[in-house]
N, C-alpha and C positions, 0 to 999 in steps of 0.2 A: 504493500500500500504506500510504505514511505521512499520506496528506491527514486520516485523520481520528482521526487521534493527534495530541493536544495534548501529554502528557508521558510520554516512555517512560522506567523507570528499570531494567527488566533485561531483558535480549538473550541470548539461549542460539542459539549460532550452529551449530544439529545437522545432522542427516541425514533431519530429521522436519519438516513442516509444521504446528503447530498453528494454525487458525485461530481457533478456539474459545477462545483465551487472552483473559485480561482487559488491556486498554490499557497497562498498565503492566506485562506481562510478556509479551514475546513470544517465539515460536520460530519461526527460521527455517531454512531451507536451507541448505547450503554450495552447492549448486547454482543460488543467487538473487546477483546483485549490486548488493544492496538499495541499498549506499550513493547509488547513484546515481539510487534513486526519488524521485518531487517530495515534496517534505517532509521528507527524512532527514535536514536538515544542522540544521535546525530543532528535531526531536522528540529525536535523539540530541545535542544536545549536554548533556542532564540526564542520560544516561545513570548510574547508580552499579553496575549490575550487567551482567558479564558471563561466560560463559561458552561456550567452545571448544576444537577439538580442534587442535593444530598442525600439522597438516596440510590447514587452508582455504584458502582463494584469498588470495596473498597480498598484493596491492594490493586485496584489499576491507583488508584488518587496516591496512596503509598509510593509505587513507581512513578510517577510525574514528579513525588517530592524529591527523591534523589536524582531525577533529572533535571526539571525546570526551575531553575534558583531566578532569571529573570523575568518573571510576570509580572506587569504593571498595573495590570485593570482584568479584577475578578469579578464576576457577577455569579451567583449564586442563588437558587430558588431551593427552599427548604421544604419540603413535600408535607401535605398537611396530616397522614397518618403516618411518619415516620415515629420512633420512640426513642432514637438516641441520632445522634451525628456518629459519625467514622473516625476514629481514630484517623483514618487518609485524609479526612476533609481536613483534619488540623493538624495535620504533620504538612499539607502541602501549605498550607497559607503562613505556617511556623517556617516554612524556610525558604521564603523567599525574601530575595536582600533588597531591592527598591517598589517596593508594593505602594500605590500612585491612588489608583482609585476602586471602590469596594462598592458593589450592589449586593443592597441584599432584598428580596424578597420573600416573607416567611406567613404561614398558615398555623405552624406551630409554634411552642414556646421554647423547643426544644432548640431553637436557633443559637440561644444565647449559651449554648455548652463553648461555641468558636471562640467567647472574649476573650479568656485566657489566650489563646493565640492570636489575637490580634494584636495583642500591647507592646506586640515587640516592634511597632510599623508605628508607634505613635507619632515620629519625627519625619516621618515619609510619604505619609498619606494627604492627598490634599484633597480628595473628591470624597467623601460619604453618602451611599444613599439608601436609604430604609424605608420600606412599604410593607406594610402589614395589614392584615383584614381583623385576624382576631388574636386570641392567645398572645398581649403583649407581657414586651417585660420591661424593666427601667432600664430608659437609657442614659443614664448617668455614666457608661462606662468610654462617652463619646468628648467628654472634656480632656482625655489624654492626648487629642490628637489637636496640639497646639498651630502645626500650618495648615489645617482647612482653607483651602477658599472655596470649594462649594459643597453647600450641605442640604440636601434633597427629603424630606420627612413627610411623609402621607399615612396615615393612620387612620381607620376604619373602625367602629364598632359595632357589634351586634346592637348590644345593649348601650345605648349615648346617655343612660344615667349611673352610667359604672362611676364609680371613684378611679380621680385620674391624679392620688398624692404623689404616685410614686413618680410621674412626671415631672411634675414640678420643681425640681432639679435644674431644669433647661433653664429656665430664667435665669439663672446663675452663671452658667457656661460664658466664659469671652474666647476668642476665637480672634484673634487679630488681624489675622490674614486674609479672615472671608470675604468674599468679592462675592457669589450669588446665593443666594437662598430659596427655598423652593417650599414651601409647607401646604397641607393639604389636610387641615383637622378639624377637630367635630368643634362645636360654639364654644364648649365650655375651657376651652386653651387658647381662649381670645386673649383674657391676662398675658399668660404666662407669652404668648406671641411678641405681647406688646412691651413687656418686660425685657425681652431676647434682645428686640431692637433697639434698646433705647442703651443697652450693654455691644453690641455690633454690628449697629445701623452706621457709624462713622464711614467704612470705607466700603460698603457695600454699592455692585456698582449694578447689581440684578438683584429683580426682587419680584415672586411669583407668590401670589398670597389665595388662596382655593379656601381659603376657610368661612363656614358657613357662619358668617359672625352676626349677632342682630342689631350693634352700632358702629361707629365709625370708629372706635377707637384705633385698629389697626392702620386706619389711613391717615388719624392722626400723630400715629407713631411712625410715619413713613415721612410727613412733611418734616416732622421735630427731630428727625434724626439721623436721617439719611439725606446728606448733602452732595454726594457725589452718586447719588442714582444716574444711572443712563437706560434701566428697561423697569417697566414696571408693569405687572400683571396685577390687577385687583378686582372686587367687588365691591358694585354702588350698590350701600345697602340703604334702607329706605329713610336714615340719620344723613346719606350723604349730602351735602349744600355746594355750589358752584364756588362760594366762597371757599373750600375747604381744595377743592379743585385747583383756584386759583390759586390759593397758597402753595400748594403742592410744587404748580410750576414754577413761583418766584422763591421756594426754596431750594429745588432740582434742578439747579442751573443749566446741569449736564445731561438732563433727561433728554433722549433721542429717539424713543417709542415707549406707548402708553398700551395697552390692554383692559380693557375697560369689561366686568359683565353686568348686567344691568341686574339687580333682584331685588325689585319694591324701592327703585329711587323715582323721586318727586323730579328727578333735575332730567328736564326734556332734553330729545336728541338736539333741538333748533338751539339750546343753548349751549351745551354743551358742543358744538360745532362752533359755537360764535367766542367759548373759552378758550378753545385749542388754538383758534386764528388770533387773537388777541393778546394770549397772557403764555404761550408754549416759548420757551426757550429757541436761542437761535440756531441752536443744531440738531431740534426735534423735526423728524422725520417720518415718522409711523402712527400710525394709528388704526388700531384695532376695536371694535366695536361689537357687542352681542345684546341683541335686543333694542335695537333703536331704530332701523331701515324704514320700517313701516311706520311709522310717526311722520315721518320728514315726507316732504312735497319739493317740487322745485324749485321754488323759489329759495326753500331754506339750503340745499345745494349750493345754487347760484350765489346766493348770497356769499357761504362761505369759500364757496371758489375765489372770488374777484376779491373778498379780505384777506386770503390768502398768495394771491398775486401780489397785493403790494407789501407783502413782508420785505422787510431786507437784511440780511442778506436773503433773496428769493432761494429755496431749495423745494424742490421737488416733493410732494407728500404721498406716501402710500397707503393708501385706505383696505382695510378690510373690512366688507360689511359681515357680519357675521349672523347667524339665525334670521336671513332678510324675510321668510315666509314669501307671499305670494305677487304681494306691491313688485310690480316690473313694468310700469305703463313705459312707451315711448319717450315719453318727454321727456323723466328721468334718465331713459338710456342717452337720451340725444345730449342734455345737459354735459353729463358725467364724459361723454366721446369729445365734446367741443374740448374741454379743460383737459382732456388727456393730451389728443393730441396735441399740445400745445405745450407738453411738459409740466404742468401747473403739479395736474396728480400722478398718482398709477394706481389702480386698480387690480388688486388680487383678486378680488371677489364677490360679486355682486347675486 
């Protein structure tokens, strides 16, 4: 299999065969015990990528750890009836010497048997990301990893009246290096969110916020903290005000794309179109929108077309409408084609 691989750098060890992959990314079997084909010791030791489910064979993972000491970026899915992890699974993440960035995705709680082998990567690691549906456990044990810059956390529950003490930890974490952040949690981690930031909002330059929150306080922890934003993903929750908008931009100097989802805000699309043209920083560029399309008429288009012409310095805007439903009349089309062609906008998606 591996005679005529010269350098392999990512390994997805699935339930699928591709044979059809390019050299340098393969897919194999949990069903193959590759390591032991002629060539493996050879092509896999450049390995930097992988990716498995904790429930593979676990002396093939054992053979990978005495071959691959360079992998950079592990991703990992923890099977949700498994009852132990492999001894292989933490022999190979134990011994790898520049380990970069870790996915984890788990259904059980048995995930967290890997920490102990993770500690040894605390000065190495700069990507984190963890998605869980249920079975959690504390993650307290992610403040050892002092160069983070991006940390990715989505969390699900069955139950969203569970007691979530053992979390509360996060607020405490500093992290100095982090540059993007990504969260995706149930309402009642609104605090502890807005805590986070107000501790490593300074040099954050992305910032993806999914949290189902019922005020603004995260978006007011985004103006008051985050000064060198350049992307922001959020939710207008039904507390959001144009004024809070507005601040946002005259505190994000460096904002250069917004993400906008709409859920129970007062603040119309015609306004919020006449914010972005007026009070957007001089090197925002993007704009992304979900649930606003079908409100808006042409004139409120138009209007913000030709405010947006006399920006100066003039830069090109990219729109995405997003959730537009069924509003597609011609006018609209004809508006949005005048102002494209003309380089005003660009449109991804109508």
């Amino acid at each position: 299999m591996f005679m005529s691989v010269s350098l392999l750098t990512k390994l997805s060890y699935t339930c699928d065969v591709d044979y059809s992959s390019k050299i340098k990314d393969l897919k194999i079997s949990d069903r193959i015990t590759f390591v032991h084909s002629s060539g493996a010791r050879y092509c896999l030791t450049n390995l930097s990528e992988f990716t498995c489910t904790s429930n593979i064979n676990s002396e093939v993972l054992n053979q990978l750890s005495k071959i691959c000491h360079n992998i950079q970026s592990l991703n990992i899915r923890f099977n949700k009836y498994a009852d132990t992890v492999s001894n292989g699974l933490k022999d190979l993440i134990s011994s790898q010497n520049n380990l970069k960035s870790l996915s984890i995705y788990y259904e059980s709680y048995h995930w967290a048997d890997i920490i102990p082998s993770l500690m040894k990567h605390s000065d190495t690691l700069i990507k984190l990301s963890i998605k869980g549906e249920e079975n959690h456990w504390p993650l307290s044990f992610i403040k050892v990893f002092n160069n983070l810059q991006e940390l990715n956390i989505s969390l699900s529950f069955i139950n969203e009246d569970e007691d979530f003490e053992y979390f509360k930890d996060l607020q405490h974490f500093t992290f100095p290096h982090l540059r993007k952040l990504n969260v995706n949690l149930p309402t009642k981690f609104e605090p502890i969110v807005v805590k986070f930031l107000e501790n490593n909002g300074e040099n954050l330059e992305e910032f993806q916020s999914r949290c189902k929150c019922k005020n603004s306080s995260i978006n007011r922890a985004v103006n008051d903290h985050c000064p060198k934003l350049k992307s922001l993903h959020t939710i207008f929750g039904e507390n959001l005000s144009g004024l809070l908008l507005r601040n946002i931009f005259k505190k994000c100097k460096k904002l250069e794309s917004i993400e906008i989802f709409r859920r129970g805000s007062n603040l119309s699309g015609k306004e919020l179109l006449k914010i972005v043209a007026e009070n957007s920083p001089k090197n925002f560029h993007e704009l992304k929108f979900h649930n606003y399309y079908a409100e808006l008429d042409v004139e409120d288009l138009k209007s913000f077309f030709i405010s947006w012409k006399k920006r100066n310095p003039q830069k090109s805007l990219t729109l995405n409408f997003k959730n537009v439903g069924s509003k597609k009349n011609n006018e609209m089309k004809e508006i949005i084609n005048e102002y494209e062609k003309i380089g005003v906008i660009k449109i991804l998606k109508v």
